[in-house]
C-alpha positions, 0 to 999 in steps of 0.5 A, spaced: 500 500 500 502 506 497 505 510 503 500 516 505 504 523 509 497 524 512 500 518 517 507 521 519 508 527 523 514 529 518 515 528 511 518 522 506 525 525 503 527 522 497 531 523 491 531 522 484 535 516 482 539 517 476 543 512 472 551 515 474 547 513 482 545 506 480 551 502 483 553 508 489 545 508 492 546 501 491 553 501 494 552 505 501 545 504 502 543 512 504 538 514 509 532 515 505 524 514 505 524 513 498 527 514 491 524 516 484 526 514 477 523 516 470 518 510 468 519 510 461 528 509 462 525 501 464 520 500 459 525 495 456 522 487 458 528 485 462 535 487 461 541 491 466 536 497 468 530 493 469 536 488 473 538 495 477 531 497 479 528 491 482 535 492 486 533 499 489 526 496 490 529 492 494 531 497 498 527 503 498 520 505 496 520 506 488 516 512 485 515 512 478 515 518 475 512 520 468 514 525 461 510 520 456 503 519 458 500 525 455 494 526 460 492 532 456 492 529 449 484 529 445 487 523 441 488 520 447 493 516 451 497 512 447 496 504 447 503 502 447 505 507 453 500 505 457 501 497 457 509 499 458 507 502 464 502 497 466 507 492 466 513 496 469 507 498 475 506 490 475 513 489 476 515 494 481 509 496 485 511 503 486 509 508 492 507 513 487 505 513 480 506 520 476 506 524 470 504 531 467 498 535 467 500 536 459 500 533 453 505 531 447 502 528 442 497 529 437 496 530 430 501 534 424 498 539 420 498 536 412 501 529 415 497 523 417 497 519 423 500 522 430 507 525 432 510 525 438 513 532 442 519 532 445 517 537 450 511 537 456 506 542 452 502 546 457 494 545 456 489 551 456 485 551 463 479 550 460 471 545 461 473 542 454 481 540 455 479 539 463 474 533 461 480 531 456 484 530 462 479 527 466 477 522 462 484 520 459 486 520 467 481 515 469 483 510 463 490 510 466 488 509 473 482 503 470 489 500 467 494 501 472 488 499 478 491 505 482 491 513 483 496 516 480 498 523 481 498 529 477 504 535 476 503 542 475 507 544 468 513 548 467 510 551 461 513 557 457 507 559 453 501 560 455 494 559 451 489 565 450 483 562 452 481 560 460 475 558 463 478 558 471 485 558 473 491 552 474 489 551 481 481 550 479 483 546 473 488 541 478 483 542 484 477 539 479 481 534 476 483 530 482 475 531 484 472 529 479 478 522 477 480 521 484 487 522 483 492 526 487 496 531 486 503 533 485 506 540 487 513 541 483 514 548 487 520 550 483 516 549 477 511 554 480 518 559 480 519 558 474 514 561 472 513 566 476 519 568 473 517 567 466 511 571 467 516 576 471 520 577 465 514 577 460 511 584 464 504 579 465 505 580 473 500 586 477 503 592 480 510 592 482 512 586 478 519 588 478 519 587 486 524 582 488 519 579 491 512 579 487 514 572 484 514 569 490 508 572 493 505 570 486 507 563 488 504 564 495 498 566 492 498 559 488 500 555 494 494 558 499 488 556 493 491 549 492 486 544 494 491 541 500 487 534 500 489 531 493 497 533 494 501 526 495 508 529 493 512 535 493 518 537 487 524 541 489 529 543 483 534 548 480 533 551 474 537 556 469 536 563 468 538 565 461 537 572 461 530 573 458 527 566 460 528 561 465 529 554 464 526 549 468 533 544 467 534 540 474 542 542 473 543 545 480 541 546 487 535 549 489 535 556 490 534 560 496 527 563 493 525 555 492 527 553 500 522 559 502 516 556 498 518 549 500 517 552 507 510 555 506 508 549 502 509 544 508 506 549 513 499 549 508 500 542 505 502 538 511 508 533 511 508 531 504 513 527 501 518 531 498 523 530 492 529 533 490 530 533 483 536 533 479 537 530 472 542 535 468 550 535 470 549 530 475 552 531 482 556 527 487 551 522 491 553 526 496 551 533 494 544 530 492 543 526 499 545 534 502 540 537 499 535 531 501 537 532 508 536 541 508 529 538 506 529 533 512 532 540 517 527 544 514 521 541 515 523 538 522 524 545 525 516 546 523 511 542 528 506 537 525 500 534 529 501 527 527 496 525 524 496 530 520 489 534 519 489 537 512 486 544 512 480 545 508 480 549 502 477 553 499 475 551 492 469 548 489 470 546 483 463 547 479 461 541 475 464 538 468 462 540 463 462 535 456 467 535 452 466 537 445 471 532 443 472 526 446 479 523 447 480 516 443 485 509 444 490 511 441 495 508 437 503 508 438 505 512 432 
């Protein structure tokens, strides 16, 4: 059974477990309460990476975590993707199952069958691409026979039309599917900083402290009951945009909001993210052990009671277009 932090007085801290970490984790069996890999790296049946992951299972809860699902995709949840992770759910029986609130994958203008991004593509917060969402979630957890959590995007582009805002499009989607939530709090920055860098901020959008108190503001709307997982990262300021590219530490600003989440979340299982430029095992399992401190010189009650919140989501309207079983393209 899936560990729940609504029974622990401080949070799960695990990290994510990257190939130049395999025999080092493996090798000095660090104190941790779960580790995280990307699911779609052990689709492969059998083999040297799946042999390594069933190890590590061994050892510590496993999260699996998502980039391919394409939750928000009118074609529909690819057929091939799906029966993978089946498979690898199967096998490994993770704590928690993830992916992205975005889709990947549709039609090509001009070109017949389906292609596939290389990108997380943001979905407009509208009825109609919620009850694509709702419905391309509830096929996955029918498949999978488990809730799987949903995380908000890093996106860099924005739609022009919207029904609610990202907090409601979330809140509903969980209400309406039953799966739980993740909070990338870093992602929250990012795009923060985006909109910042873009002039779509309110008054004194320019004030060193307007994007966190933005990210605050997404922090106190969010539903606190359907959120299983917490996300911290690094990202890259590029001048002109920030990239959310999991190559460093997690920043000052992030470890603020981290704290804010926890006193409005509760003891949620947290992640440290960390995908590019690789550090040493050591630097990664300090950064899962600032989370750890952090969240110990706060006071939980155990079990912890989740604050109500103050969304309630309004019914779902039908989708004009519903999504279809798709093919592997």
């Amino acid at each position: 059974m899936p560990l729940t932090a609504a029974l622990l007085d401080t949070p799960a801290v695990g990290i994510g477990w990257r190939q130049p970490h395999y025999a080092g984790l493996l090798q000095s069996g660090p104190a941790l309460d779960f580790i995280e890999v990307h699911s779609e790296n052990f689709f492969a049946p059998g083999g040297a990476a799946l042999a390594v992951l069933r190890q590590g299972r061994e050892h510590y809860p496993v999260s699996l975590h998502g980039v391919g699902l394409s939750l928000g995709a009118a074609c529909g949840v690819d057929d091939w993707h799906l029966a993978q992770l089946a498979r690898l759910v199967e096998d490994i029986d993770p704590v928690r199952v993830s992916d992205h609130a975005s889709f990947a994958r549709g039609p090509l203008a001009g070109r017949s069958g389906l292609i596939h991004a290389a990108d997380l593509l943001p979905v407009p917060f509208t009825r109609e691409a919620l009850a694509v969402m709702s419905a391309n979630v509830q096929r996955v957890q029918e498949r999978l026979k488990r809730p799987i959590a949903v995380e908000n995007l890093s996106a860099y582009l924005n739609w022009a039309q919207a029904d609610m805002q990202e907090t409601e499009f979330l809140a509903t989607l969980a209400q309406h599917t039953g799966c739980s939530l993740l909070v990338d709090v870093n992602n929250l920055y990012v795009n923060a900083l985006n909109a910042q860098l873009r002039g779509e901020l309110n008054q004194d959008a320019q004030e060193p402290g307007a994007a966190l108190a933005r990210c605050r503001d997404w922090l106190d709307q969010i539903a606190a009951s359907p959120v299983a997982e917490l996300h911290l990262a690094g990202h890259a300021h590029l001048g002109d945009i920030v990239i959310d590219d999991h190559g460093s530490r997690v920043c000052p600003e992030v470890w603020t909001l981290y704290r804010h989440a926890l006193a409005r979340l509760g003891p949620v299982p947290t992640l440290i993210e960390w995908d590019n430029d690789v550090p040493p095992l050591e630097l990664l399992l300090g950064e899962a052990q600032r989370a750890r401190e952090m969240a110990g010189g706060l006071a939980f009650s155990a079990p912890w009671q989740r604050p109500a919140h103050g969304v309630t989501p309004p019914p779902l309207a039908q989708a004009t277009r519903q999504p279809a079983a798709g093919g592997r393209p």
